[in-house]
C-alpha positions, 0 to 999 in steps of 0.5 A: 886154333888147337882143339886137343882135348884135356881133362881139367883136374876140376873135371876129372871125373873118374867114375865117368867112362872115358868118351863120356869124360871126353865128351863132357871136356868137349862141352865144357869148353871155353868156346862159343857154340857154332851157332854164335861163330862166323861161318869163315871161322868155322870153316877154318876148322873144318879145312884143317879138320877135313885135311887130317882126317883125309890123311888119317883115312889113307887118302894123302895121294887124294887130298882134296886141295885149294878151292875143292877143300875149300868149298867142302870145308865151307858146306860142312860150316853150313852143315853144322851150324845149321844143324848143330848150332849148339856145338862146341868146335871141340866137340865138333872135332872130337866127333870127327876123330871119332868118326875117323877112327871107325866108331860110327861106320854105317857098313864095315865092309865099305871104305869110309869116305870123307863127304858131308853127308858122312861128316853128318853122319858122325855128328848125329852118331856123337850127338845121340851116344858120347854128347848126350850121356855126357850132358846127362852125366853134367846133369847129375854131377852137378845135382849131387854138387848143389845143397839139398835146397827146395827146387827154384821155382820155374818162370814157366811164362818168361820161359815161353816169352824168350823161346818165341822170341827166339822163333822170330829170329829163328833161332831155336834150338834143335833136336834134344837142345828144344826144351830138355826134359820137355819140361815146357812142353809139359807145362803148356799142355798142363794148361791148355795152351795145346787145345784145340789148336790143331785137330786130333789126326793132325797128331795122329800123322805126327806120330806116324811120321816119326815113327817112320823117320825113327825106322828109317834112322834105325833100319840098318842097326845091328846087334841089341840095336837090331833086336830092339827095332825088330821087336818095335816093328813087330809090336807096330805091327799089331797096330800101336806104338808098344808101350814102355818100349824105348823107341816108343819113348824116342817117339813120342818125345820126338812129337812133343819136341815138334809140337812144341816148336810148332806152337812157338812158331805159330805165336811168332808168327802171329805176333800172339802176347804170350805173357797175356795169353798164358796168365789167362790160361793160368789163371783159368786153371787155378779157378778150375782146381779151386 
C-alpha cells in the first residue's frame, strides 16, 4: 500500500505552514488508526518503511534482509501500536521520512542509525511538534467552519462511563490522545470524584516524577529549547514549579492526564457504577450551590 501524501483541494489550507498542512493530510486520512490494525498489517509497512529509509540513510550495502528486517519490522509494529494506537499509517510514515530527512536528530555529529529506539524517537518528536499543531489547526479550522450556535451541552457522565469501559479493555488512549483539553479531568474534580481518593503526598510524587521525566526528556535540548529548560531548572531550584512557565504548564498537565487514567483504571478495577456514582456527586454539588 502507497502512502504518499497529497493535499485534497478540500484541505488545501494555505494559511497553514506546509508540515502542519502535511500533517494534517496525514491525520486526515482515510485509514484505520494503528491501534484497530493487525499487527502483520503494520509490519508490512514497516518492512518496506524500514528498507527505504536504510537506503535513504547510506546503508544499501547493509540493508537488514529476510528474518532480520523481519523481526525489526514486527517490534517496530509493536512499538507503535503500543505506544501510538491512535496513528494513522500516514502519519507513521510521514514521521519517518521526517526522521530520515534529519528533522529530529538527537546529536548532529552522530551517523543516525535506523533502530526502534530511533524510530521512537521520530515519532514522539511528530507526535509533539508537525501532529499536535496540526490537531490544534484541525480544532480552529473546524471552529471557524461550524455557525455560531450555543456550545452542545457536554454528557460528562456517558463521557466517563465509555472511558472506564475503555480501561477494562485497556485500551485507553494515551499521552495527549487522554481527555483533549482535560476537559473530564476538570469536570470530575469540579465534582469531587478526586477527593480523598489518594492523600496529598501521593500528588506531591506525582509532580515530582514528572517533573523529573520532563528534565530528562529535555536535558539535551539546544537553542530557545536550551534556555527555556535552563531557566525551568533554575526556578526549580528555589524549591517550586514556576509559574506561567511553559514546562510547568507540560507538568502539570501531565499529572492530570495521569491522575485521571488512574482513577478510570481504579473504577475498572473495581467494577465501581459510575453513572450511579457521579449522579450522586452531581446531585450533591447542585444541593451545595443552592
Amino acid at each position: 500500500m502507497s502512502h504518499h501524501l497529497q493535499l485534497n483541494r478540500s484541505d488545501a489550507t494555505p494559511q497553514l505552514a506546509p508540515a502542519v498542512a502535511e500533517a494534517l493530510a496525514a491525520a486526515r486520512a482515510d485509514e484505520l488508526p494503528v491501534g484497530k490494525l493487525t499487527l502483520s498489517e503494520v509490519g508490512r509497512s514497516f518492512n518496506q518503511w524500514i528498507s527505504r529509509m536504510s537506503f535513504a540513510l547510506g546503508y544499501s550495502r547493509t540493508m537488514l534482509v529476510g528474518s532480520d528486517l523481519f523481526e525489526m519490522a514486527a517490534e517496530c509494529a509493536k512499538m507503535v501500536q503500543r505506544n501510538f494506537p491512535a496513528f494513522k499509517l500516514s502519519e507513521v510514515d510521514l514521521a519517518m521520512r521526517y526522521g530520515g530527512a534529519g528533522e529530529y536528530r538527537r546529536d548532529p555529529d552522530k551517523p543516525v542509525l535506523v533502530a526502534v529506539d530511533t524510530i521512537a524517537y521520530w515519532l514522539r518528536c511528530y507526535r509533539d511538534s508537525a501532529r499536535l499543531e496540526a490537531l490544534a489547526a484541525a480544532q480552529r479550522l473546524a471552529e471557524a467552519a461550524a455557525p455560531q450556535l450555543p456550545p452542545p451541552r457536554v454528557d460528562y457522565i456517558g463521557s466517563v462511563v465509555d472511558m472506564v469501559e475503555q480501561a477494562r479493555e485497556t485500551c485507553l488512549p494515551v499521552g495527549y490522545e487522554l481527555d483533549l483539553g482535560n476537559q473530564v479531568y476538570d469536570w470530575l474534580k469540579s465534582i469531587g470524584a478526586f477527593t480523598g481518593w489518594r492523600p496529598a503526598d501521593y500528588y506531591a510524587d506525582m509532580r515530582a516524577e514528572e517533573t523529573d521525566k520532563l528534565l530528562a526528556e529535555h536535558k539535551t535540548s539546544k537553542g530557545a529549547e536550551r534556555i527555556e529548560y535552563n531557566t525551568f531548572l533554575a526556578a526549580l531550584n528555589l524549591g517550586k514549579l514556576p509559574e506561567g512557565h511553559p514546562l510547568s504548564r507540560s507538568v502539570v498537565n501531565a499529572c492530570k492526564k495521569r491522575v485521571l487514567r488512574e482513577w478510570l483504571m481504579q473504577q475498572a478495577a473495581d467494577d465501581t457504577d459510575v453513572a450511579v456514582l457521579l449522579t450522586g456527586l452531581q446531585a450533591q454539588k447542585l444541593q451545595q450551590a443552592a
